[in-house]
C-alpha positions as CSV (number, residue, x, y, z in Angstrom):
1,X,19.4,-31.4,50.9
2,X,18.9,-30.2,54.6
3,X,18.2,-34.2,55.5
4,X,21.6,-35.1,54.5
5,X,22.9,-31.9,56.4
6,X,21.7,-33.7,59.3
7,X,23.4,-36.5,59.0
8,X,27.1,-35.4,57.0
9,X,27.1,-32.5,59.7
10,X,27.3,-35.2,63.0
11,X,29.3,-37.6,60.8
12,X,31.9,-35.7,59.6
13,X,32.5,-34.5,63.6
14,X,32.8,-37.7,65.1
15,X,35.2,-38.9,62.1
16,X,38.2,-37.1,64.1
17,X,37.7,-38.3,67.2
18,X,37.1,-41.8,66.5
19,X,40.9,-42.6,66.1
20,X,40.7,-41.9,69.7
21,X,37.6,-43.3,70.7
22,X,38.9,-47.3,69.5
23,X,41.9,-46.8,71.6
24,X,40.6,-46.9,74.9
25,X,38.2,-44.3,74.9
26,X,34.7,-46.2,73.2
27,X,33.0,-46.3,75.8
28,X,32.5,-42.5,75.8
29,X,30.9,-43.1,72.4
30,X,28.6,-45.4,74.4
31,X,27.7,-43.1,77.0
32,X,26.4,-40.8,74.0
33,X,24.3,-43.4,72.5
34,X,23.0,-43.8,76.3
35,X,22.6,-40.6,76.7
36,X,20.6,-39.6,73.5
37,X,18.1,-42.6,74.4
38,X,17.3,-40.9,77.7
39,X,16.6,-38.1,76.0
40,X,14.2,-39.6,73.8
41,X,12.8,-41.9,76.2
42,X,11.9,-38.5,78.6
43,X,10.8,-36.9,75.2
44,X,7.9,-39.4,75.3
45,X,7.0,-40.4,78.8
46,X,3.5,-42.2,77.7
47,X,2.8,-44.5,74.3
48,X,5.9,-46.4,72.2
49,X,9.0,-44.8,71.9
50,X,9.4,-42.7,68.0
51,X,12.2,-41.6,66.7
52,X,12.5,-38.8,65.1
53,X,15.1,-38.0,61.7
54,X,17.3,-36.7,64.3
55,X,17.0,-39.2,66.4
56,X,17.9,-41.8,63.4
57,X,20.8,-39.9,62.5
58,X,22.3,-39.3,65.5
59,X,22.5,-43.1,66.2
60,X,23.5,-43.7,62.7
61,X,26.5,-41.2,62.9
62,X,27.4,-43.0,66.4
63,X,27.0,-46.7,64.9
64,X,30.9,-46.5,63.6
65,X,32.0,-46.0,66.9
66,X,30.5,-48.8,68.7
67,X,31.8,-52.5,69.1
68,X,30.0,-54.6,67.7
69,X,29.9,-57.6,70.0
70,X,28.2,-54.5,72.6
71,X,25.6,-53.7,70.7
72,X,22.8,-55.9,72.0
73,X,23.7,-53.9,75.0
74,X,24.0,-50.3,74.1
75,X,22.4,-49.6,71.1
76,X,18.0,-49.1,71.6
77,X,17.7,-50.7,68.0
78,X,19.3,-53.5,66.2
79,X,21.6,-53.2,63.0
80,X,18.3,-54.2,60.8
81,X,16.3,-51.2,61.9
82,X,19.4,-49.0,60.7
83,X,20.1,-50.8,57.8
84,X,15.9,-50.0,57.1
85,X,16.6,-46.4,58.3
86,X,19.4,-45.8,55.8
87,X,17.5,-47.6,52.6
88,X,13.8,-45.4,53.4
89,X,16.8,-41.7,53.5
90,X,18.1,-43.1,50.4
91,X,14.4,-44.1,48.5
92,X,13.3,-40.4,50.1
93,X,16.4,-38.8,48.8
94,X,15.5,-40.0,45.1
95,X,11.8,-39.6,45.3
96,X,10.8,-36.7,43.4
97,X,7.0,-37.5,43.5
98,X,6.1,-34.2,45.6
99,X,8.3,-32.2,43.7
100,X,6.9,-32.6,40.6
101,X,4.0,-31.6,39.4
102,X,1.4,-33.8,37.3
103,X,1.6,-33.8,33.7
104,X,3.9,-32.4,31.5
105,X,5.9,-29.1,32.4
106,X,4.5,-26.2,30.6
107,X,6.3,-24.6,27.5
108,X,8.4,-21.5,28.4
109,X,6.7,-18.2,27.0
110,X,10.4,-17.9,24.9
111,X,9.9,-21.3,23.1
112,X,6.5,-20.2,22.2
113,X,7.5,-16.9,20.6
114,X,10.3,-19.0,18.8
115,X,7.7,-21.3,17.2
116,X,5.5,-18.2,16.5
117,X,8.4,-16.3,14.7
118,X,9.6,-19.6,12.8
119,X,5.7,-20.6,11.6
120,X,5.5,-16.4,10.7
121,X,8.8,-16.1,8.7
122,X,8.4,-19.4,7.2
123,X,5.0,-20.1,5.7
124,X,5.3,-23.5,4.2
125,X,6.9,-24.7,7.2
126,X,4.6,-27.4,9.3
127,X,4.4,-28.3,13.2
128,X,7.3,-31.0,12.3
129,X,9.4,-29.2,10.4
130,X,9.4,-26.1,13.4
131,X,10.5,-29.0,15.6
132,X,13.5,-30.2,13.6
133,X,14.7,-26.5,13.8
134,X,13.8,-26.5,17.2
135,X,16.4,-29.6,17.8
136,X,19.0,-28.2,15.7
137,X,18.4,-25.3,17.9
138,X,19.2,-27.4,21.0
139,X,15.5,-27.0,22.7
140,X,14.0,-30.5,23.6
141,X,10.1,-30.1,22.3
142,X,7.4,-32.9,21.6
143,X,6.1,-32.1,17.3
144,X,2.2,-32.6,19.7
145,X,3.3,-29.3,21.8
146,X,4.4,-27.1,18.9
147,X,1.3,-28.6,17.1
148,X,-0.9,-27.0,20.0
149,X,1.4,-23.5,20.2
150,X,0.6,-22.8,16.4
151,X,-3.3,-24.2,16.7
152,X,-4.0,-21.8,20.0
153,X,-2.3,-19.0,17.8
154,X,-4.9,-19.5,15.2
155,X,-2.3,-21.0,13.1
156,X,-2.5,-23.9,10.7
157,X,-0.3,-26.5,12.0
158,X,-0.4,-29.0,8.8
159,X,2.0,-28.4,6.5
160,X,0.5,-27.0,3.6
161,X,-0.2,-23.2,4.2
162,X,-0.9,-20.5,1.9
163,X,2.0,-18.6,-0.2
164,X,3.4,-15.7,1.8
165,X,1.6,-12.5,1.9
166,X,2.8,-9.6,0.0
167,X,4.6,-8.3,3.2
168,X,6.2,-11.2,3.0
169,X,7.4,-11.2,-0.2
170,X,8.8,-7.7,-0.5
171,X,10.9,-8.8,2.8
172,X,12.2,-12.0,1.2
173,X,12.8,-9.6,-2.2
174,X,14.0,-6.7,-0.7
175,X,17.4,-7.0,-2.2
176,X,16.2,-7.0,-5.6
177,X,13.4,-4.2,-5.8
178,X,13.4,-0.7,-6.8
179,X,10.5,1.0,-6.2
180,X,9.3,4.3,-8.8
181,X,6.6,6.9,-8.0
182,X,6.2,10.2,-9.3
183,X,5.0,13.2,-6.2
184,X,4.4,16.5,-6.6
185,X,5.6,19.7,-5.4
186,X,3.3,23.3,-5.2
187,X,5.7,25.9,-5.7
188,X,5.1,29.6,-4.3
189,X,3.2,31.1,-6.6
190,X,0.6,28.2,-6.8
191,X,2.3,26.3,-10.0
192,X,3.2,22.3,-9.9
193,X,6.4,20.7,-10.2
194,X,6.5,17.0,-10.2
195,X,9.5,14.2,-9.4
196,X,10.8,10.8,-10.3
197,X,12.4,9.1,-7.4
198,X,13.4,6.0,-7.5
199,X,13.9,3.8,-4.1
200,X,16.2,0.4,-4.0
201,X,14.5,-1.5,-0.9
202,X,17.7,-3.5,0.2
203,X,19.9,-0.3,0.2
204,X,17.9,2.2,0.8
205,X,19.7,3.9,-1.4
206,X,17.6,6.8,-2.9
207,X,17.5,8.6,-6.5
208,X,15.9,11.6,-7.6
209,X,16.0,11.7,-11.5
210,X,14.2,14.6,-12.3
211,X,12.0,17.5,-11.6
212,X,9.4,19.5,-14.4
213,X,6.1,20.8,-14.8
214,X,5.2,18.3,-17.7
215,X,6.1,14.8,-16.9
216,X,5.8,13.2,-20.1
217,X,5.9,9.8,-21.1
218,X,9.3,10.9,-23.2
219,X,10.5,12.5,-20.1
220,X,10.1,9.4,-17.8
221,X,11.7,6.9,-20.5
222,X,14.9,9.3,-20.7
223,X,15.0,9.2,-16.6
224,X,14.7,5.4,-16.6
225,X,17.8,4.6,-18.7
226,X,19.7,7.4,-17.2
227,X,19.3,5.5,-14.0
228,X,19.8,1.8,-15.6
229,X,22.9,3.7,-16.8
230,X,23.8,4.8,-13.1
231,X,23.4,1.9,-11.4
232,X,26.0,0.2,-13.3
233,X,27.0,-3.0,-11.4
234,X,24.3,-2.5,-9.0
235,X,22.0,-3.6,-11.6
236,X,22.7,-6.8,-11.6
237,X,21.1,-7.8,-8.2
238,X,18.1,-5.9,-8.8
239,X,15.1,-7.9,-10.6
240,X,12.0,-5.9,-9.9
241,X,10.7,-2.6,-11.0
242,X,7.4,-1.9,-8.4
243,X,5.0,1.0,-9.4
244,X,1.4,2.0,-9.8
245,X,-0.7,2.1,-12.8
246,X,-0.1,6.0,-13.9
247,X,0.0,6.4,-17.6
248,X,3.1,8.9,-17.2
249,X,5.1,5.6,-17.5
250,X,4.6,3.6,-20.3
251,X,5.5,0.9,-22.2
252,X,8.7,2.2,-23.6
253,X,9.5,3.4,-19.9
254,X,9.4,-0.7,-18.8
255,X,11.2,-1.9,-21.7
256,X,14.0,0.2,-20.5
257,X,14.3,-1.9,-17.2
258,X,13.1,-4.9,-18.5
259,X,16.2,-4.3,-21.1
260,X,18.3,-5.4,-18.2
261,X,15.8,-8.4,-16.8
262,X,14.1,-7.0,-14.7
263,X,10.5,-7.8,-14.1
264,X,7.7,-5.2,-13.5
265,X,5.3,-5.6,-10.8
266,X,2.4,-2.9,-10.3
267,X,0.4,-2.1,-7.2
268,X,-3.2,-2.1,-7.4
269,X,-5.5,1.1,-7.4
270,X,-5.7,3.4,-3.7
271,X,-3.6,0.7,-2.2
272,X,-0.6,2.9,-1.4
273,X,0.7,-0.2,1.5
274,X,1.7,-2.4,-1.3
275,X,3.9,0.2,-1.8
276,X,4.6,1.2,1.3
277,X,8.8,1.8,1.0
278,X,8.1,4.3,-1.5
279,X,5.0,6.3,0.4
280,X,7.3,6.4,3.5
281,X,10.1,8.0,1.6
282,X,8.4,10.6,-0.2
283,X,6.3,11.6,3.3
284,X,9.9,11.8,4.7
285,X,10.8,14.4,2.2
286,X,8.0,16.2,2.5
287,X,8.1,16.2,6.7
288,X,11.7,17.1,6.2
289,X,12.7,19.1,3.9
290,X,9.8,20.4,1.2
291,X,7.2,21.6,4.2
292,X,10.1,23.9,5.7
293,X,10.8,26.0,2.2
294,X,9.1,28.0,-0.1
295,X,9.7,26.6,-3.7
296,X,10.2,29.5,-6.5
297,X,10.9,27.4,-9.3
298,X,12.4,24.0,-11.5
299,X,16.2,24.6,-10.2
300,X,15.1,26.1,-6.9
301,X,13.4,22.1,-6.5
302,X,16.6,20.3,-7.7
303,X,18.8,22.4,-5.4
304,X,16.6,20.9,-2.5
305,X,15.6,17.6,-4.2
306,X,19.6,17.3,-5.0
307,X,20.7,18.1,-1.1
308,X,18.2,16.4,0.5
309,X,19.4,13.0,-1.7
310,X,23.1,13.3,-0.6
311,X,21.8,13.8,3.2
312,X,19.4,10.7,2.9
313,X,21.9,8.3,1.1
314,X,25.1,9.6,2.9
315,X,24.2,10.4,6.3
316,X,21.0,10.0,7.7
317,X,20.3,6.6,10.0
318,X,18.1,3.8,9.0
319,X,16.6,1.5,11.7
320,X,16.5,-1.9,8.8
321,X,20.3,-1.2,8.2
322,X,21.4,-0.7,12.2
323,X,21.5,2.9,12.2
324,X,23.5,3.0,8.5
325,X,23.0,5.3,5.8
326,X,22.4,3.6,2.4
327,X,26.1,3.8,1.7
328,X,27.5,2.9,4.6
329,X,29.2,-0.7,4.5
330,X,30.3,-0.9,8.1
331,X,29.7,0.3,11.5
332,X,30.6,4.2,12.6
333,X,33.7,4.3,14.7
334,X,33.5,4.1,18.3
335,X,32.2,6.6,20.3
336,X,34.2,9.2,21.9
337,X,34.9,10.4,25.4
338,X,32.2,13.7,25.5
339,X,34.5,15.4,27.9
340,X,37.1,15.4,25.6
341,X,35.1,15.7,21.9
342,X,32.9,18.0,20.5
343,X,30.6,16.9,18.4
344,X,30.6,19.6,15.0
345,X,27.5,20.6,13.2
346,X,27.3,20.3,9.4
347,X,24.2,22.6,8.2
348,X,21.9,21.0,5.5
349,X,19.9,23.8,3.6
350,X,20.5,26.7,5.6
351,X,20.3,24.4,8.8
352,X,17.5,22.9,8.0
353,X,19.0,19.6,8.1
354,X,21.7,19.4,10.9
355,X,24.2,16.4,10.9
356,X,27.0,15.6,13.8
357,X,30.4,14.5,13.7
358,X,33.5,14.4,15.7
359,X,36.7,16.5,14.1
360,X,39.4,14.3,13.3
């Protein structure tokens, strides 16, 4: 780039003048060729004369200007030499050699993470089919460099892999599990209450059927076709019931959800992750709302149970749905000016629970 400075720079000032030079005034033009060549004859008073790019372009830019039946007599170098001077620029211009290192150019640390994520949220996928995606994706990769991505990950590059984990799975099936558990609740005076809540992991959407100091196998059946009853349409995208093994639920309490096609699936003993949706919720209840009060009795818990429900599925934020309560469908307005709004307090249990919103 700064080579052809040299030489457009010179050029493009001696364009103008050159009308003027041909009509009388060339052998000013000569002079400067003269001129130059006593400078870079003085330049090197001992050894043969070198010139330098400069010195190349300088007589280049001036070789326009000159007659050509004087140039035996001006010009220190003959139209050859120029001509060879013009074709080594050009081969130096396109000659990337030093500017390029050897090998192939590494892989950007975003394609890698992109072939990580792909070969992670698609198990079966192989090194080739992660560079068809990559295509469609519009990044250029060899099938050999993605091979060596997912191989120095520790992953299996061939194409057959192992199913997907369970994690996996409840991610791909989110939309069509609900998730049962019963917890308990120590009241005041040292007795036990015990709940049936019932989590929907695509939604969110939480349901507390129930609260009693006998959870009986009756008692859970009636809760379970009170929800299927409930859920109504809502139903019909869901297509797995996930529990443990406690004997509280029985046979008649599955037929009541397999009634409506519904599959069960049941966790494995002290393995609380593979339900992990529903031992979040019920530590959020607990962290929330049930450490903060006192409970005195059954309808004491379903006031609390009851409010903390509507708070949960009407109002409170959920990271997996952008911030959205269970039954939001769209995005909160937009935010308003704070010098101008005040933001109003709703009070959840006696301000246990506080939730914000801008008066109309």
């Amino acid at each position: 780039m700064i080579v052809s400075l040299l030489y457009k720079v010179p050029r493009k000032l001696l364009t103008v003048p050159s009308v003027f030079l041909r009509r009388g005034t060339a052998k000013d033009a000569e002079l400067l060729v003269l001129r130059h060549e006593s400078t870079v004859l003085r330049r090197q008073l001992t050894g043969p004369v070198r010139y330098e790019p400069a010195d190349r372009f300088w007589f280049a830019a001036l070789s326009g200007l000159i007659l050509r039946h004087h140039w035996s007599d001006i010009f220190p170098v003959t139209p050859g030499t120029l001509l060879a001077w013009h074709r080594r620029f050009i081969a130096a211009k396109w000659d990337y050699t030093a500017r390029r290192g050897t090998g192939r150019p590494p892989t950007t640390a975003a394609i890698k993470k992109l072939v990580l994520r792909l070969a992670r949220e698609n198990p079966t996928w192989g090194h080739r089919r992660i560079q068809g995606e990559l295509t469609r994706l519009g990044h250029r990769i060899a099938a050999s460099a993605v091979w060596e991505i997912l191989n120095a990950a520790g992953n299996d590059p061939a194409p057959r892999r192992s199913g997907p984990a369970l994690r996996q799975f409840l991610t791909t099936q989110a939309e069509g599990i609900i998730a049962a558990d019963f917890f308990h609740i120590d009241t005041a005076l040292g007795g036990r209450l015990y709940a049936l809540v019932f989590l929907e992991h695509g939604t969110r959407r939480l349901r507390i059927t129930g609260v009693t100091a006998r959870p009986t196998r009756d008692r859970a059946v009636q809760q379970a076709r009170n929800l299927t009853s409930d859920l109504g349409i809502r139903i019909e995208s869901l297509r797995f019931l996930l529990r443990d093994l406690d004997d509280r639920y029985g046979e008649a309490f599955d037929a009541a959800f397999e009634a409506e096609e519904m599959d069960i699936l049941t966790s494995a003993p002290q393995a609380p992750r593979m339900n992990a949706h529903r031992e979040r919720i019920i530590g959020s209840i607990r962290r929330e709302a049930l450490d903060h009060v006192l409970i005195m009795n059954e309808a004491h818990a379903r006031h609390i149970l009851a409010a903390y429900e509507r708070h949960y599925n009407e109002h409170r934020p959920h990271q997996t749905r952008n911030q959205l309560p269970p039954d939001a469908h769209e995005q909160p307005v937009v935010a308003h000016a704070l010098s101008t709004s005040k933001a109003l307090r709703t009070r959840i249990l006696g301000g246990l629970i506080n939730e914000y919103r801008y008066a109309a």
